[in-house]
Backbone as ProteinMPNN parsed JSONL, in Angstrom:
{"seq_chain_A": "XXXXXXXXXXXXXXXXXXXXXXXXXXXXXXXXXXXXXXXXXXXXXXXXXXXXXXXXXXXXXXXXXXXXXXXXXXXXXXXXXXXXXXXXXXXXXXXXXXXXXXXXXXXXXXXXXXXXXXXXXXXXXXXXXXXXXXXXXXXXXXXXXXXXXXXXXXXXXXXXXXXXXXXXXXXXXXXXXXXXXXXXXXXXXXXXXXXXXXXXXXXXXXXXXXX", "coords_chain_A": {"N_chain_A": [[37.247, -6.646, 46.221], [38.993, -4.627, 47.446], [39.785, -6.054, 49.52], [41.543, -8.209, 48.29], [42.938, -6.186, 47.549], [44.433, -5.512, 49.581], [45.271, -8.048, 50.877], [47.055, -9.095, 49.148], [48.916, -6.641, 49.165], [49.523, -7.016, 52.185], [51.013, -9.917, 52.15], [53.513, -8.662, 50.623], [54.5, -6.934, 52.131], [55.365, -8.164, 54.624], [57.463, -9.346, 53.636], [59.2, -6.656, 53.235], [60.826, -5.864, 55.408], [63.241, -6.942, 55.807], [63.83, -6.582, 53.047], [64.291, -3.773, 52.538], [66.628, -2.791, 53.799], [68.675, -3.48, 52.348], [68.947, -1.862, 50.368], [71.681, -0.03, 47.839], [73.992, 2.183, 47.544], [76.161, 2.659, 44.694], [78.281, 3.478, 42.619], [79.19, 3.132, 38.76], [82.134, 2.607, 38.46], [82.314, 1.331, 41.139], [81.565, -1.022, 41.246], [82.746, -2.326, 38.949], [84.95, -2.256, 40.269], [84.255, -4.162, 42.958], [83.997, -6.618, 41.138], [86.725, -7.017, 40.318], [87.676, -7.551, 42.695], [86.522, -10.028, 43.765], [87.014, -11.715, 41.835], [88.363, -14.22, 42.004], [87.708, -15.767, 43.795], [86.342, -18.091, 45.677], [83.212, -17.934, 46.03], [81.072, -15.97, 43.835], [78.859, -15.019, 45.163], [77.635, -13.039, 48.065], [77.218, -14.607, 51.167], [75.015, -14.412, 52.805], [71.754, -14.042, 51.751], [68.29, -12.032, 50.753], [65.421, -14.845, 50.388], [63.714, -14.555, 48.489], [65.676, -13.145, 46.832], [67.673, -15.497, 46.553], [65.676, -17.161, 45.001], [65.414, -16.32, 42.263], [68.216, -15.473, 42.084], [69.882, -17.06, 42.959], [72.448, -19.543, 43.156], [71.749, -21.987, 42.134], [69.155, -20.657, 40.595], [66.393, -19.293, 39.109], [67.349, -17.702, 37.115], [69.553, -18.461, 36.219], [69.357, -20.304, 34.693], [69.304, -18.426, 31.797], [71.868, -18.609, 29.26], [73.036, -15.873, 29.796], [73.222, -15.047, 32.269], [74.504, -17.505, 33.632], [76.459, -18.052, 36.612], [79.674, -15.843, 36.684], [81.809, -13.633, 37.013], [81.388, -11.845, 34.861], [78.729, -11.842, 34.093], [77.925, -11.448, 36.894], [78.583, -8.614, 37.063], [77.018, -7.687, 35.032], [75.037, -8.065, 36.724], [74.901, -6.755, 38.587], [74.695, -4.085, 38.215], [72.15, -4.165, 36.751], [70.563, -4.459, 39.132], [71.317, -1.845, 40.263], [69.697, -0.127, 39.086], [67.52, -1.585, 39.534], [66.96, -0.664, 42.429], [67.489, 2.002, 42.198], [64.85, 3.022, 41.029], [63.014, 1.494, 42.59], [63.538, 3.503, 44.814], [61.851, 5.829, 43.684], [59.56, 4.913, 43.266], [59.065, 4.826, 45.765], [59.198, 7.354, 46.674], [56.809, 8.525, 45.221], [54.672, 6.949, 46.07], [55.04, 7.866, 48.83], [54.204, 10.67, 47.977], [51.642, 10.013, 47.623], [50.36, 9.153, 49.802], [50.037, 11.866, 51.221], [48.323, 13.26, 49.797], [46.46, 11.258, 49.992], [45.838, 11.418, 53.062], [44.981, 14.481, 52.88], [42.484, 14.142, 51.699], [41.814, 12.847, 53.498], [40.925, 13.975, 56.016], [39.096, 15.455, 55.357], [37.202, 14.203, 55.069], [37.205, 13.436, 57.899], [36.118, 15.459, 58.92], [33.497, 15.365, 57.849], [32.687, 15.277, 55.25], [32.187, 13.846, 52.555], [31.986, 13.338, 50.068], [33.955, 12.744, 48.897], [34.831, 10.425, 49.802], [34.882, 7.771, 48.304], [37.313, 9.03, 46.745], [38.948, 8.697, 48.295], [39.451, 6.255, 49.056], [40.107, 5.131, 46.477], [42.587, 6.174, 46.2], [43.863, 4.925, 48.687], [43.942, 2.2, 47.625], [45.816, 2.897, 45.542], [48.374, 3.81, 46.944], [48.86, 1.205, 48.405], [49.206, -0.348, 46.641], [51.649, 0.957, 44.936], [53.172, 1.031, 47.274], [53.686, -1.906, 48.177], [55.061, -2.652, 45.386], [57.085, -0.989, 45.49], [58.538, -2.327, 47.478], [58.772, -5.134, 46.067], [60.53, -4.306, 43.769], [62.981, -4.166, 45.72], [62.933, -6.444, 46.693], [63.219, -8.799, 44.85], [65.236, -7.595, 43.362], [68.89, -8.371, 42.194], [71.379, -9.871, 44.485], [73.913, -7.777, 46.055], [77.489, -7.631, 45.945], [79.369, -8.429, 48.037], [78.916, -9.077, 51.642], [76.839, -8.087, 53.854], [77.797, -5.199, 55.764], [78.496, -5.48, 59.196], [78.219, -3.275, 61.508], [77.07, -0.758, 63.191], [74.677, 1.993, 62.12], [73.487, 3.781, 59.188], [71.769, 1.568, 57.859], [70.809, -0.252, 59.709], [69.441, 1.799, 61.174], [67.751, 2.286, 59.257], [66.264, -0.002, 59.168], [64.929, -0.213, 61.152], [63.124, 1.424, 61.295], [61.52, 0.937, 59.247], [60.445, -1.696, 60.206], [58.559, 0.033, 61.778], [56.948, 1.186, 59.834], [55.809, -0.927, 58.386], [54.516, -2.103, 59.952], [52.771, -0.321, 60.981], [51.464, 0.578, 58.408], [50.149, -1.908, 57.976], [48.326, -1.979, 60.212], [47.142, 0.509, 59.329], [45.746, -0.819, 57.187], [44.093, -2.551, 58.674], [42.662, -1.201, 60.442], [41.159, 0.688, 58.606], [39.278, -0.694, 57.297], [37.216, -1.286, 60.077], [37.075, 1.189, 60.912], [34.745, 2.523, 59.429], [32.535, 1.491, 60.915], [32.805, 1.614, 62.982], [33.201, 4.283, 64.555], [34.682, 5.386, 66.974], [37.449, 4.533, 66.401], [38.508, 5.84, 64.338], [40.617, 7.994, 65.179], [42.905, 5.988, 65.815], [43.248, 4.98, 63.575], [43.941, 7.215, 62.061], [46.171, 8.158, 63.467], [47.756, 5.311, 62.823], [48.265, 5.847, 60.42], [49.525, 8.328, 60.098], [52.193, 7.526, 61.504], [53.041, 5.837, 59.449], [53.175, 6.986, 57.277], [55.112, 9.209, 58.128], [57.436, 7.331, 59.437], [57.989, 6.036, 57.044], [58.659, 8.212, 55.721], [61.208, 9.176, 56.876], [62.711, 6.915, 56.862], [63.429, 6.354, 54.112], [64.772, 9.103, 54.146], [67.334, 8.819, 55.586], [68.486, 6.717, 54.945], [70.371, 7.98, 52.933], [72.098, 8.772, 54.088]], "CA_chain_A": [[38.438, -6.167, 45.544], [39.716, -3.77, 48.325], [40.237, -6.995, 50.125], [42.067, -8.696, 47.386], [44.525, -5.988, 47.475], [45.173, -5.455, 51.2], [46.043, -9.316, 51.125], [48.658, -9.184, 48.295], [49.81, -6.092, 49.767], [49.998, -7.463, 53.22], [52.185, -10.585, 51.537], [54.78, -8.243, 50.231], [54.801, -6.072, 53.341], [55.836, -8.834, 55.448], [59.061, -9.256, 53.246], [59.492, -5.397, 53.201], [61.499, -5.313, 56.575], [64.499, -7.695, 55.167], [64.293, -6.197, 51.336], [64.626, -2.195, 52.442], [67.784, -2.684, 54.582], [69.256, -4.374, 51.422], [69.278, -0.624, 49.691], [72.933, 0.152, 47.612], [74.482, 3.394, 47.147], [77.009, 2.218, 44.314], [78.72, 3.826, 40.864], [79.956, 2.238, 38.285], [83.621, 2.152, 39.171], [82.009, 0.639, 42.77], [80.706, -2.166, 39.982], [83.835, -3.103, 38.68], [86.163, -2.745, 41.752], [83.657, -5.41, 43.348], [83.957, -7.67, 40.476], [87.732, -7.636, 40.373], [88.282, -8.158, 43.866], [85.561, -10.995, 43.813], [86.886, -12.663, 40.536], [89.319, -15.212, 42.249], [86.842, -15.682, 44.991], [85.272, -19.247, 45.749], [81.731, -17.757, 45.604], [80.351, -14.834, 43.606], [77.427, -14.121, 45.953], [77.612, -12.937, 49.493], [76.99, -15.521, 52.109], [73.372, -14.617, 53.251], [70.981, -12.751, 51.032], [67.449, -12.99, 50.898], [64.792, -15.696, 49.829], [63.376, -14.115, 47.338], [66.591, -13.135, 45.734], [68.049, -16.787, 45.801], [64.765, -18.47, 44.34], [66.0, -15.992, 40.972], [69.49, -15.373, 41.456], [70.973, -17.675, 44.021], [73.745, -20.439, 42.493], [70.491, -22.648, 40.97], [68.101, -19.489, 40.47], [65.557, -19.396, 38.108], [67.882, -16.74, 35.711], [70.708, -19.296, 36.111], [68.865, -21.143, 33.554], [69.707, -18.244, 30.698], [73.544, -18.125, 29.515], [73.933, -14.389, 30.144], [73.107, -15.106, 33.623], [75.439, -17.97, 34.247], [77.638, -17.745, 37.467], [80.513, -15.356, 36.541], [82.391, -12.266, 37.386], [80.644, -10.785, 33.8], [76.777, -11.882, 34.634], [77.807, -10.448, 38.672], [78.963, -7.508, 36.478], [75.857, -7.015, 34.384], [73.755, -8.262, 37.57], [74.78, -5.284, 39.779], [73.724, -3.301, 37.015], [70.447, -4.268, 37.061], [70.486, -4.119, 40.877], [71.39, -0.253, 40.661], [68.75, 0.112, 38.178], [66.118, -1.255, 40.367], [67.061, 0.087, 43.263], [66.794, 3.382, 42.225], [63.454, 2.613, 40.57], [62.602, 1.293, 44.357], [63.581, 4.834, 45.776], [61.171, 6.451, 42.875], [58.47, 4.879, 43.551], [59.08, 5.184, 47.038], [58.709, 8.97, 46.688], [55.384, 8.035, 44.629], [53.839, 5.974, 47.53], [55.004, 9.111, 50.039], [53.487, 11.473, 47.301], [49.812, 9.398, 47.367], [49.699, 9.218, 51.424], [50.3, 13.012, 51.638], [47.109, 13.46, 49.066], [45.257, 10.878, 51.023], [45.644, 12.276, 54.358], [44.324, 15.656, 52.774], [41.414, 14.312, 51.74], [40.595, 11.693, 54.809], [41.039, 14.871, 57.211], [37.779, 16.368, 55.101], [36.052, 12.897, 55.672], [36.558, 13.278, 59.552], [35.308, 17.022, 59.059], [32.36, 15.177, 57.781], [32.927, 15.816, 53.811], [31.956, 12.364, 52.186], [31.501, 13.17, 49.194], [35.096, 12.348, 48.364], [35.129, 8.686, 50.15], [35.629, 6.502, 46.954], [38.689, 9.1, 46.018], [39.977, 8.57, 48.98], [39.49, 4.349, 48.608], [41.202, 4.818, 44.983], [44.178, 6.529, 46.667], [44.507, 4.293, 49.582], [44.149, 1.274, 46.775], [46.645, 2.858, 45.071], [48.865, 4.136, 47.722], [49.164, 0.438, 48.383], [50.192, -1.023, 45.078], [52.805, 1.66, 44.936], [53.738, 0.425, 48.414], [54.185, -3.224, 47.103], [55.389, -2.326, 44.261], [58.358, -0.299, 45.909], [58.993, -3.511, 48.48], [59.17, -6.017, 45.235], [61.81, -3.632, 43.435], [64.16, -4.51, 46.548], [62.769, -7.904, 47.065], [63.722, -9.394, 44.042], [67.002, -7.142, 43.135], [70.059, -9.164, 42.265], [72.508, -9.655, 45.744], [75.165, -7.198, 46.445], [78.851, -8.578, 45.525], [80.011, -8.5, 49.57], [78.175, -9.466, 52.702], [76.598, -6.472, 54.392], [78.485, -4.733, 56.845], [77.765, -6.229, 60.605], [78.212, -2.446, 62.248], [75.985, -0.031, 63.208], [74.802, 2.634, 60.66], [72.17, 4.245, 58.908], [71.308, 0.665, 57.645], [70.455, -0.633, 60.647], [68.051, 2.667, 61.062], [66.504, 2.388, 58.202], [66.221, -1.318, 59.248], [64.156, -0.518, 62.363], [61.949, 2.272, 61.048], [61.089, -0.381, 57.719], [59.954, -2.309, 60.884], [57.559, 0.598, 61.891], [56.173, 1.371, 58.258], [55.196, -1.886, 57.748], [53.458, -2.325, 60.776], [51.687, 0.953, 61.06], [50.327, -0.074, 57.044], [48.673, -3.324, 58.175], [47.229, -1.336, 60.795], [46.296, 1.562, 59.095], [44.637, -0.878, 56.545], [42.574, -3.463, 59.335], [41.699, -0.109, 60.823], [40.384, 1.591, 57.77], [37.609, -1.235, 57.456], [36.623, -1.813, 61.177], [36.382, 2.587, 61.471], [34.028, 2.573, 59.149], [31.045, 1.003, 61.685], [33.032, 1.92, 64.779], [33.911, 5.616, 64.466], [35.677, 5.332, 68.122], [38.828, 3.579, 65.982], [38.963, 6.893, 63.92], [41.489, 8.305, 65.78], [44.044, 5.077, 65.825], [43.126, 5.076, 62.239], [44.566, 7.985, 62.239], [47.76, 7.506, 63.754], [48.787, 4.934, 62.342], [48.299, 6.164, 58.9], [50.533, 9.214, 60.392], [53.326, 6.538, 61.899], [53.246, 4.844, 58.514], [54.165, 8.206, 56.524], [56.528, 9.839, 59.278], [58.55, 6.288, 59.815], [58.327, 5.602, 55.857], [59.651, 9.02, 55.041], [62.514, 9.046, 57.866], [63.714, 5.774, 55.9], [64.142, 6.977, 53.06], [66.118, 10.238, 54.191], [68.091, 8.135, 56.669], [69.395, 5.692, 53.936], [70.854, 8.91, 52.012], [73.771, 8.942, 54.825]], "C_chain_A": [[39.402, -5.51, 46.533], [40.685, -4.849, 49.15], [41.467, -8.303, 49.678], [43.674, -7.714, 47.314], [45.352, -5.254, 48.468], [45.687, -6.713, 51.419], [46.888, -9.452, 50.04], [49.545, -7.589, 48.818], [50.428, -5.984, 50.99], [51.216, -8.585, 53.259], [53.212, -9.835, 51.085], [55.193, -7.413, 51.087], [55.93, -6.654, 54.299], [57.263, -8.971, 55.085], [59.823, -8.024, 53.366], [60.51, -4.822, 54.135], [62.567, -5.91, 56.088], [65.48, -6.186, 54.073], [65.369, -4.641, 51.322], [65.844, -2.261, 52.991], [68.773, -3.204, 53.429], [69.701, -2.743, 50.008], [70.862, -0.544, 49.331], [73.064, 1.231, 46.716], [75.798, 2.688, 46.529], [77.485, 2.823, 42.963], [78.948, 2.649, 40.28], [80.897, 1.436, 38.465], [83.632, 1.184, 40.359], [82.295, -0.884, 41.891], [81.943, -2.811, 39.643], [84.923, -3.239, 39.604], [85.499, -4.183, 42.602], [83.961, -6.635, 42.503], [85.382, -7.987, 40.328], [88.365, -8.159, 41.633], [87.439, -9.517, 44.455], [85.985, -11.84, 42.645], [87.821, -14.071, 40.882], [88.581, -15.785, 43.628], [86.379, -17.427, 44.642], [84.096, -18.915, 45.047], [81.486, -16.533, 45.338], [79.412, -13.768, 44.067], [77.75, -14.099, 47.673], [77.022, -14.413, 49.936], [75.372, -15.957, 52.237], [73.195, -13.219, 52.486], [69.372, -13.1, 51.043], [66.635, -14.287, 49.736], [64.079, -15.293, 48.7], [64.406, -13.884, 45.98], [67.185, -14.359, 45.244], [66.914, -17.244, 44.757], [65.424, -16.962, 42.076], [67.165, -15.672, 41.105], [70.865, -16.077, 42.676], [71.929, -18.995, 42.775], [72.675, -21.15, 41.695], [69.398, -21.777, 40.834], [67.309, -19.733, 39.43], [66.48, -18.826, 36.769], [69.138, -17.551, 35.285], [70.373, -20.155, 34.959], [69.376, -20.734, 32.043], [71.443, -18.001, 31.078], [73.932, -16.513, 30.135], [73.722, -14.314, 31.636], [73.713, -16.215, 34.346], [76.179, -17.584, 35.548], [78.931, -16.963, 36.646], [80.912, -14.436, 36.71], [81.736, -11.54, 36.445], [79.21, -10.71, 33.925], [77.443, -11.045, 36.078], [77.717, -9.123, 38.153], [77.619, -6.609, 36.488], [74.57, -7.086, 35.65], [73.352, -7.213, 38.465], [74.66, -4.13, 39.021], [72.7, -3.086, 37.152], [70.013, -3.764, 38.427], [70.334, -2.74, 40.959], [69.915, 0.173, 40.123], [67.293, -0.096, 39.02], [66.015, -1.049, 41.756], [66.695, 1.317, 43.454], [65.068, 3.489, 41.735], [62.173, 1.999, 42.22], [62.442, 2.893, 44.945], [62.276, 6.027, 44.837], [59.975, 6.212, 43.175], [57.767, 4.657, 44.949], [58.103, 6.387, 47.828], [56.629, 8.842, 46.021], [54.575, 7.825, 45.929], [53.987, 7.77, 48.619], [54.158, 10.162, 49.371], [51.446, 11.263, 47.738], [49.653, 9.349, 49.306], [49.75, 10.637, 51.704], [48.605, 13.417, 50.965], [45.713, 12.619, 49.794], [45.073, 11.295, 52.353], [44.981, 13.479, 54.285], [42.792, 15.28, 52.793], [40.763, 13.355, 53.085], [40.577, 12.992, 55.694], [39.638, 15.723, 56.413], [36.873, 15.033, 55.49], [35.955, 12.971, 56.956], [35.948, 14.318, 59.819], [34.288, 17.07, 58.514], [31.956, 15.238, 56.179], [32.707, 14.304, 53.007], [31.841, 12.211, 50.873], [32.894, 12.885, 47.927], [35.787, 10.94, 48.595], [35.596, 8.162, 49.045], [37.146, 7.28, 46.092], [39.333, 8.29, 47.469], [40.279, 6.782, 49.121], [40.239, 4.248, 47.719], [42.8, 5.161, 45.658], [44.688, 5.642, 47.378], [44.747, 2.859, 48.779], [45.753, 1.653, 46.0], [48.315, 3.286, 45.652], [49.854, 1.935, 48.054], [49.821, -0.649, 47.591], [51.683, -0.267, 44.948], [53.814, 1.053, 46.107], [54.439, -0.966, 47.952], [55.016, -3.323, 46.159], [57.414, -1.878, 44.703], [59.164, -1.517, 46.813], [59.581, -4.899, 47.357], [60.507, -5.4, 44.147], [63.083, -3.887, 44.193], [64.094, -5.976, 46.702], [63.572, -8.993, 46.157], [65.22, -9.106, 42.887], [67.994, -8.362, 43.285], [70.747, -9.214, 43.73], [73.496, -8.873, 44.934], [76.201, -8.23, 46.216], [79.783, -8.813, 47.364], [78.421, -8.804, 50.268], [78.206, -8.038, 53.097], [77.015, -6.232, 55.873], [77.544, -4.951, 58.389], [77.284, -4.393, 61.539], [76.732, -1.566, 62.311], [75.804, 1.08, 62.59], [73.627, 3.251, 60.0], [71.337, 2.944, 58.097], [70.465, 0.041, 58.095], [69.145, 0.479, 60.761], [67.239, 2.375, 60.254], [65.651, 0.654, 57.915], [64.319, -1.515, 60.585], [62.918, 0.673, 61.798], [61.193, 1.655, 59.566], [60.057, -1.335, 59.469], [57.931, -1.511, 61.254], [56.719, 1.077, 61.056], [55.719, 0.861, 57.98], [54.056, -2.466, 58.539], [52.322, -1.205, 61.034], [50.471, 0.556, 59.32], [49.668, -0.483, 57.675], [47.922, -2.319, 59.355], [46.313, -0.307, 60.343], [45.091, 0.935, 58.127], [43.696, -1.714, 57.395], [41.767, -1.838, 59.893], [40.495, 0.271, 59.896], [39.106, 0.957, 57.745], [36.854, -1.031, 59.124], [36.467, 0.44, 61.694], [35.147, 2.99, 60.988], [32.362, 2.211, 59.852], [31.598, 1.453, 62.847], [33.883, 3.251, 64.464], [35.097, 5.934, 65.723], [37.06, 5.216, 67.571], [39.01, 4.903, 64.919], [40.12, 7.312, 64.194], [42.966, 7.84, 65.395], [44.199, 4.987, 64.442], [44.249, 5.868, 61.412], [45.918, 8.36, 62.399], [48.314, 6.923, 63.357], [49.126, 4.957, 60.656], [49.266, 7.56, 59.227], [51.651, 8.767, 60.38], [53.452, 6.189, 60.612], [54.178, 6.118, 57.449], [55.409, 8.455, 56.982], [57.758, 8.632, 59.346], [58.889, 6.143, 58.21], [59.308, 6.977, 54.998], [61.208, 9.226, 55.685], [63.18, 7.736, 57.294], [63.879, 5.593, 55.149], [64.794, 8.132, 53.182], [67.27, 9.912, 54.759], [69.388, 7.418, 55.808], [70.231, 7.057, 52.792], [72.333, 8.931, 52.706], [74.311, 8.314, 55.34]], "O_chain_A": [[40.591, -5.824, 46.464], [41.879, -4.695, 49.404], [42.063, -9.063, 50.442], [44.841, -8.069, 47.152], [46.421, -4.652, 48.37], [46.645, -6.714, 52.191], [47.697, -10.335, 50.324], [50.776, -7.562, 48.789], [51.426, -5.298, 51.214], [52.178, -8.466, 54.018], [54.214, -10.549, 51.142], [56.348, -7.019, 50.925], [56.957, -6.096, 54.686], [58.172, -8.793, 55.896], [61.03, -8.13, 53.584], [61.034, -3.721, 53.968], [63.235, -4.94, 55.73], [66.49, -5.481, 54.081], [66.4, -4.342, 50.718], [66.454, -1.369, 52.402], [69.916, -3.32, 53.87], [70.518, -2.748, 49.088], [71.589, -0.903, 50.258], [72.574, 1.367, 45.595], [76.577, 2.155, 47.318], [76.744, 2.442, 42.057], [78.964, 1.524, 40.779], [80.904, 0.212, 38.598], [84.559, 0.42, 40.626], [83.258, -1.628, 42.078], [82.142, -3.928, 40.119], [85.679, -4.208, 39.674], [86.228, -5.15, 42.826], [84.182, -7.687, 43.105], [85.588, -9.193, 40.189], [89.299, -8.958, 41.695], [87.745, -9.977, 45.555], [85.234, -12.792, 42.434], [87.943, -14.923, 40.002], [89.333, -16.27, 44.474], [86.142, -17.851, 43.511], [83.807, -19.298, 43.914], [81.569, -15.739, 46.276], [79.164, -12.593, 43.796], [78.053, -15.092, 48.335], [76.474, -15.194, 49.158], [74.735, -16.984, 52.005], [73.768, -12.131, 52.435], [69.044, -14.26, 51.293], [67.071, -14.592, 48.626], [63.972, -16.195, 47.869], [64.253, -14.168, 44.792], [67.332, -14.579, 44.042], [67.296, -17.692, 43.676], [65.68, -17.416, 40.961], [67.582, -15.433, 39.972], [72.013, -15.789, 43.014], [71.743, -18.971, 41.558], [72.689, -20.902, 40.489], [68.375, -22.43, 41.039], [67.738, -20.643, 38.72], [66.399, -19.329, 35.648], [69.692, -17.372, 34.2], [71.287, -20.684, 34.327], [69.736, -21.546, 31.191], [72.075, -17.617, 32.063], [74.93, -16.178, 30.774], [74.173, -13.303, 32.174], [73.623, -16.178, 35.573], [76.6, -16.434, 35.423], [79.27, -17.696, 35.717], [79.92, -13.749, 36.469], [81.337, -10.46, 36.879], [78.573, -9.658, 33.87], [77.288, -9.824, 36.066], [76.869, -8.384, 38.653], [77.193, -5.661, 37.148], [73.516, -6.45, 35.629], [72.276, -6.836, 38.93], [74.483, -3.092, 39.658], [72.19, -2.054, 37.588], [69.252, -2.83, 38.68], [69.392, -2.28, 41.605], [69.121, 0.783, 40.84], [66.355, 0.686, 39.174], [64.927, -1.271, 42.286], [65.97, 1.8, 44.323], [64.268, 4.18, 42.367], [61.0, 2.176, 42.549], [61.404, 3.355, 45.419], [61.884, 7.012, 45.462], [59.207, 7.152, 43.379], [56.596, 4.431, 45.255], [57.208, 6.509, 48.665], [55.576, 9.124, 46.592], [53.962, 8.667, 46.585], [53.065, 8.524, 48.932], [53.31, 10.657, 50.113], [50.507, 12.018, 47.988], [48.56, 9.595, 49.818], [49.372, 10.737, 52.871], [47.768, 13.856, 51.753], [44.569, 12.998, 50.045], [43.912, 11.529, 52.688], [44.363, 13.837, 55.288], [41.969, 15.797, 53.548], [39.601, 13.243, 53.475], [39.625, 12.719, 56.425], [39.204, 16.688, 57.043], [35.893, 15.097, 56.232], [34.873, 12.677, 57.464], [35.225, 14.367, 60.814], [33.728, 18.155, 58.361], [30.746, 15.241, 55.955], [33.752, 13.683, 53.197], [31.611, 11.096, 50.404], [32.874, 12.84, 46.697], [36.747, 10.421, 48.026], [36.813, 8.119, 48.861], [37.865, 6.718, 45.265], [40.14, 7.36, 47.432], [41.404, 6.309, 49.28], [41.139, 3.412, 47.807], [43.835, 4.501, 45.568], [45.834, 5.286, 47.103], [45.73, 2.237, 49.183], [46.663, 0.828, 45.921], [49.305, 3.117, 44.939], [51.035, 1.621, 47.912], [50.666, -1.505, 47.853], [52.724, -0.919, 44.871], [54.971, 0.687, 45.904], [55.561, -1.039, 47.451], [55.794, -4.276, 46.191], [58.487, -2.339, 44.312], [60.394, -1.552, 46.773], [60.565, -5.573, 47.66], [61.394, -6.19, 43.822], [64.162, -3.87, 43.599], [65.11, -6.659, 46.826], [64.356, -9.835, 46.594], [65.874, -9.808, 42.115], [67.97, -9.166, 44.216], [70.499, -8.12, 44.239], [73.865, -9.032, 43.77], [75.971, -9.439, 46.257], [80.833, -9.446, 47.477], [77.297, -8.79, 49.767], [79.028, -7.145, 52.891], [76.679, -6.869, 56.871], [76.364, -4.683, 58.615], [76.197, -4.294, 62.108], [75.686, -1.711, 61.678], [76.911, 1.53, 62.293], [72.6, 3.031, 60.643], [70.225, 3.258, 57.672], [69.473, -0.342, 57.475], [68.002, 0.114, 60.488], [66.042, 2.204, 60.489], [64.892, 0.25, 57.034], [63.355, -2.264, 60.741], [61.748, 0.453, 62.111], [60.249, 2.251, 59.047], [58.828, -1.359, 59.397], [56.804, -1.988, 61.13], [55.634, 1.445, 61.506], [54.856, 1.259, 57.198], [53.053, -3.059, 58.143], [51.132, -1.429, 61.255], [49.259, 0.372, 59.217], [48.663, 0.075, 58.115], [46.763, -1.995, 59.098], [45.146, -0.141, 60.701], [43.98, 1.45, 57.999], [42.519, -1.722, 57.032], [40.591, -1.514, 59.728], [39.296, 0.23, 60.176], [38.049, 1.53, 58.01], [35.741, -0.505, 59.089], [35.828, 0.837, 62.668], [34.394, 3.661, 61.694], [31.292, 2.595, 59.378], [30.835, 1.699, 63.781], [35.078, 3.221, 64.166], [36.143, 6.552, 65.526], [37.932, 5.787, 68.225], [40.204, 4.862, 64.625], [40.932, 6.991, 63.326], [43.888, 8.521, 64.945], [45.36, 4.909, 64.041], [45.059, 5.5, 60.561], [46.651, 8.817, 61.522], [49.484, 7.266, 63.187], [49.921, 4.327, 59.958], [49.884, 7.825, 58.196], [52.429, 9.213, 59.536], [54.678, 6.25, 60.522], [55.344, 6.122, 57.053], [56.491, 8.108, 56.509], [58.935, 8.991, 59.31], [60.096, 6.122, 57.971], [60.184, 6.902, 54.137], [62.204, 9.406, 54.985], [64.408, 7.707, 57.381], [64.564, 4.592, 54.937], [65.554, 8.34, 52.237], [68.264, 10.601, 54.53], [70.613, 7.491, 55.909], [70.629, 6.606, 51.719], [73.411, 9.059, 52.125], [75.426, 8.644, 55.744]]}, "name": "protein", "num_of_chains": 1, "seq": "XXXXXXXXXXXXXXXXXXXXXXXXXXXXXXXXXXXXXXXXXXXXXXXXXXXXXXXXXXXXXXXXXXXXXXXXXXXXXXXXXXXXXXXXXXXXXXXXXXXXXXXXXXXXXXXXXXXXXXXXXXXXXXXXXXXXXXXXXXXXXXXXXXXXXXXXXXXXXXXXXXXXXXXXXXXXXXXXXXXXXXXXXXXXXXXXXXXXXXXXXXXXXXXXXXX"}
């Protein structure tokens, strides 16, 4: 089982570096100024967005199928709607996921102080630590596209572009570690670390994207 859901949460990880840089700070008013300056437009949808978002909301998408999701300035409308909606729902369960590695780090730091008798919480947490993780990566993954192409410059985008890089890689490590410390205590340590790196880079990209 453990293994079952380090490999579906390693599959949504891998997308995780794209999805998070794809974050939108937007009101309402944002919502409809986009849609009127986009309504005489060739194409409704930015240029490049990702693969996940075309296969449901690219020009032949899966949602293109119902009418209220037609191509139009009023579906873009209602779509960046939704978008805000699970965006913020992304940043929520963001905090969640940062919440459950702060609780697991408490208790793995009594497991290296020899305390065992809390192992299987700390397995439930890191199980669930990881779903939350996933969970927070498919909230951005599959979000509607933005009504513009995303700005080329440099920015807290871009940051939160490169430390999404180090979050996602410190995970997979922290989870091949977690099995292979278990018989080789030596790998404790790195274990260690990069279950530190994975917090520290994951919380710095979510405060980053605030400005």
């Amino acid at each position: 089982m453990k293994n079952i859901l380090f490999l579906i949460t390693f599959i949504a990880l891998r997308f995780t570096v794209l999805a998070q840089t794809d974050t939108v700070k937007i009101s309402s008013d944002d919502l409809l100024m986009e849609i009127n300056e986009n309504e005489d437009s060739v194409s409704l949808l930015p240029s490049k967005f990702l693969i996940t978002q075309k296969i449901l909301w690219g020009n032949k998408g899966l949602m293109r199928n119902f009418s209220k999701f037609e191509l139009s300035p009023e579906s873009r409308e209602l779509e960046l709607k939704i978008r805000r909606k699970m965006l913020v729902a992304h940043q929520i369960t963001g905090i969640i996921t940062l919440g459950g590695m702060v609780a697991q780090g408490i208790i793995g730091q009594k497991l290296y102080n020899g305390d065992y008798s809390l192992k299987e919480v700390h397995e439930g947490l890191a199980a669930g630590v990881n779903i939350s993780y996933s969970l927070t990566a498919a909230l951005a993954l599959f979000a509607p596209p933005k009504m513009l192409n995303e700005y080329n410059g440099y920015g807290s985008i871009k940051i939160h572009k490169y430390l999404a890089i180090l979050h996602i890689t410190s995970m997979i490590a922290t989870n091949i570690l977690a099995g292979y410390a278990e018989d080789n205590p030596k790998l404790k340590p790195y274990h260690r670390a990069a279950a530190f790196t994975a917090f520290g880079s994951l919380f710095a990209a979510m405060v980053i994207i605030k400005f």
